[in-house]
Each structure stands twice: as C-alpha cells, then as structure tokens.
C-alpha positions in Angstrom: -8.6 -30.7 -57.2 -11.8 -28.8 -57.6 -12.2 -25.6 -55.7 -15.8 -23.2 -55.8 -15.5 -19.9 -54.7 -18.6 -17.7 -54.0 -18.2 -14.1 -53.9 -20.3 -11.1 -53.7 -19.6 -7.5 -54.3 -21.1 -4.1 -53.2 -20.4 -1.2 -55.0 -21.9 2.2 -53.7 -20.2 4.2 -56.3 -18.1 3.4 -59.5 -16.9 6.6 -61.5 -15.3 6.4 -65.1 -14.5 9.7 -66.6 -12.5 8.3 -69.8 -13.1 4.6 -71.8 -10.1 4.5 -74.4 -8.7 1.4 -76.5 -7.0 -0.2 -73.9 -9.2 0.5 -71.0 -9.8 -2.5 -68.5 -12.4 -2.3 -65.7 -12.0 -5.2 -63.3 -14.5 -5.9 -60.7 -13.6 -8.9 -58.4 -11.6 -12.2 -59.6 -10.6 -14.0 -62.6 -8.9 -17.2 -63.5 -7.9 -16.0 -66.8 -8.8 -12.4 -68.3 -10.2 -12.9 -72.3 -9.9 -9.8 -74.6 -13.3 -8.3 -75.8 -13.9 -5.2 -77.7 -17.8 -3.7 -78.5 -17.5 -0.7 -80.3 -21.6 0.9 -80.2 -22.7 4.3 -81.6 -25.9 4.5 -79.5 -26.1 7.8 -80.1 -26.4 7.8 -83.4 -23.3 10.9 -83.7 -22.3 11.4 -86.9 -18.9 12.5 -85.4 -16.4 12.1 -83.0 -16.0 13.8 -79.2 -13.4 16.8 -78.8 -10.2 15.9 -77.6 -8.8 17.6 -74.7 -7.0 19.9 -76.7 -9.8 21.1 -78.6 -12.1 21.5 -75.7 -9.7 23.8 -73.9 -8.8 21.4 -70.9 -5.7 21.4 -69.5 -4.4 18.5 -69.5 -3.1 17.1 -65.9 1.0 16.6 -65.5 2.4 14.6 -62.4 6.2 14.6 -61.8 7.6 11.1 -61.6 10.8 10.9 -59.7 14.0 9.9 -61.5 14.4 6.5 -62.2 17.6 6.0 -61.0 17.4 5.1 -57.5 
C-alpha cells in the first residue's frame, strides 16, 4: 500500500537556548529518525564557551515527586 502525505508547517517563533551532544530538534513527522552529527567552528574560537558554573548561573532545580506511587 502506498500512502503520500503532504504537510506544511508555520512556525512564528522557535527558541533554543542550549545545543548539547544528544540534542534532538524535531519539526513535524518521520517514518524513521537517522542519527547525524556536524560539529562546525564558524567562529573560528580558539576555545570553548563557559560552563554554567564558571559563568556564575545558577543552575535551575525542579522537585520530582517520589517515584513510588
């Protein structure tokens, strides 16, 4: 059976404060999701970003409930 799907997307705003190793940004559908990883230095830095720690931000704590339950 062969199914086409058409979809279209609008998006007003999209906000990423953080992009780590295992960040995944998924916009819309996929049949199957393939690994990729680009690591760029368009900035031509000679050295890394401060961490949290170093910059002096506090980093943010949420309470998770007890698993038990």
């Amino acid at each position: 059976m062969n199914m086409t799907v058409y979809q279209t997307i609008g998006i007003h705003y999209l906000r990423i404060d953080l992009v780590s190793n295992a960040s995944v940004v998924q916009i819309g559908t996929a049949g199957a999701i393939q690994a990729l990883a680009n690591l760029h230095d368009t900035g031509g830095f000679g050295t890394t970003s401060a961490t949290e720690e170093t910059a002096g931000i506090e980093p943010i704590v949420v309470p998770l409930p007890s698993p038990t339950g």
